[in-house]
C-alpha positions, 0 to 999 in steps of 0.5 A, spaced: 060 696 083 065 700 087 072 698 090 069 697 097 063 693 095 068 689 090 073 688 096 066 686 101 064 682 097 072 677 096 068 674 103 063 675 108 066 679 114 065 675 121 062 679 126 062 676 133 056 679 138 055 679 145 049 682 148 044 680 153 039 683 151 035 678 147 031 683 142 036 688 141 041 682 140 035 678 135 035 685 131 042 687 131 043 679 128 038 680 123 041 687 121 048 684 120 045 678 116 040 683 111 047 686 110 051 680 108 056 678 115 057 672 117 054 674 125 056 669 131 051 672 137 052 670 144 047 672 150 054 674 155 061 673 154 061 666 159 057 663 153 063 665 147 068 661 146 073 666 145 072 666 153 075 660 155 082 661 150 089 662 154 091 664 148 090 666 141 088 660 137 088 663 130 094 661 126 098 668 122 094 666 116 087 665 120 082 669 124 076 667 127 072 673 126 073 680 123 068 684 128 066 684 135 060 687 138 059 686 144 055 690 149 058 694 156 053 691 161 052 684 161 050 679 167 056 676 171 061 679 166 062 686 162 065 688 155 070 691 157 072 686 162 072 681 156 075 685 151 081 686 156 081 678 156 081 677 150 087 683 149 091 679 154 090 673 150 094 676 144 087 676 140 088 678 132 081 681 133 082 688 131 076 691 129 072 692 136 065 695 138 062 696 144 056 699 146 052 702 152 046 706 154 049 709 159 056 710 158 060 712 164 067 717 163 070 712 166 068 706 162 068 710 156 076 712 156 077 705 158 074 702 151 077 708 148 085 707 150 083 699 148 082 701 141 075 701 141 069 704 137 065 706 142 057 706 140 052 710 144 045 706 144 040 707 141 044 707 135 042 708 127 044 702 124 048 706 119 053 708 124 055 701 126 054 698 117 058 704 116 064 702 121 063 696 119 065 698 111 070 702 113 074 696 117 072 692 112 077 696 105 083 695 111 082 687 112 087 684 108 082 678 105 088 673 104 086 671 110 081 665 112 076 666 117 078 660 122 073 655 124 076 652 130 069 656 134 064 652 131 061 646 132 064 640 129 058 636 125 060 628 126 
């Protein structure tokens, strides 16, 4: 086992996904799962948690997520608009993807000055595991992924 898999293996990486499109977002969650992350999938942003937050509420040792994948063109609310949110927010997400189809020069200079991985559909599968893998050697595995979005069990 390598150094890569070994680091991969210390905690599942939480990806958080946002896209409308309920087959591509049922495929890409079965992908993800198959490929041992943690996937959190919402039709749109207005259904995330993490768009209701006026602040970032992980603490210095937590993180809600690892990844978020979200797609540009979603009903009543885009990617790029919820990524800046969260951007404004102080969010500790550093590892941020967005897809489109139908990228516009304009729209694919703005995920890019956000920092952005910019992903053109359709994508091999292996473009967005290799990101994924990549990122993951440079998370620091001390920290706890957070909670604090999921349902409380009473």
């Amino acid at each position: 086992m390598g150094v890569r898999e070994s680091r991969r293996m210390e905690r599942k990486a939480r990806i958080i996904l946002l896209e409308d499109n309920q087959t591509v977002r049922r495929s890409l969650t079965l992908i993800l799962e198959h490929k041992g992350y943690e996937v959190l999938a919402y039709e749109n942003p207005l259904v995330c948690p993490l768009h209701y937050v006026h602040e970032c509420p992980c603490s210095a040792q937590e993180c809600c997520a690892d990844f978020i994948l979200t797609d540009i063109d979603m009903p009543n609310f885009s990617g790029i608009e919820f990524i800046a949110r969260l951007i404004n927010t102080r969010c500790k997400i550093k590892n941020i993807g967005i897809m489109s189809g139908a990228w516009s020069s304009l729209n694919r200079k703005r995920a890019e000055d956000m920092g952005c991985k910019v992903f053109e559909k359709p994508f091999k599968t292996f473009a967005l595991t290799e990101w994924i893998n990549d990122c993951m050697q440079c998370v620091d595995n001390n920290h706890k992924l957070s909670d604090w979005f999921q349902p409380k069990r009473a």
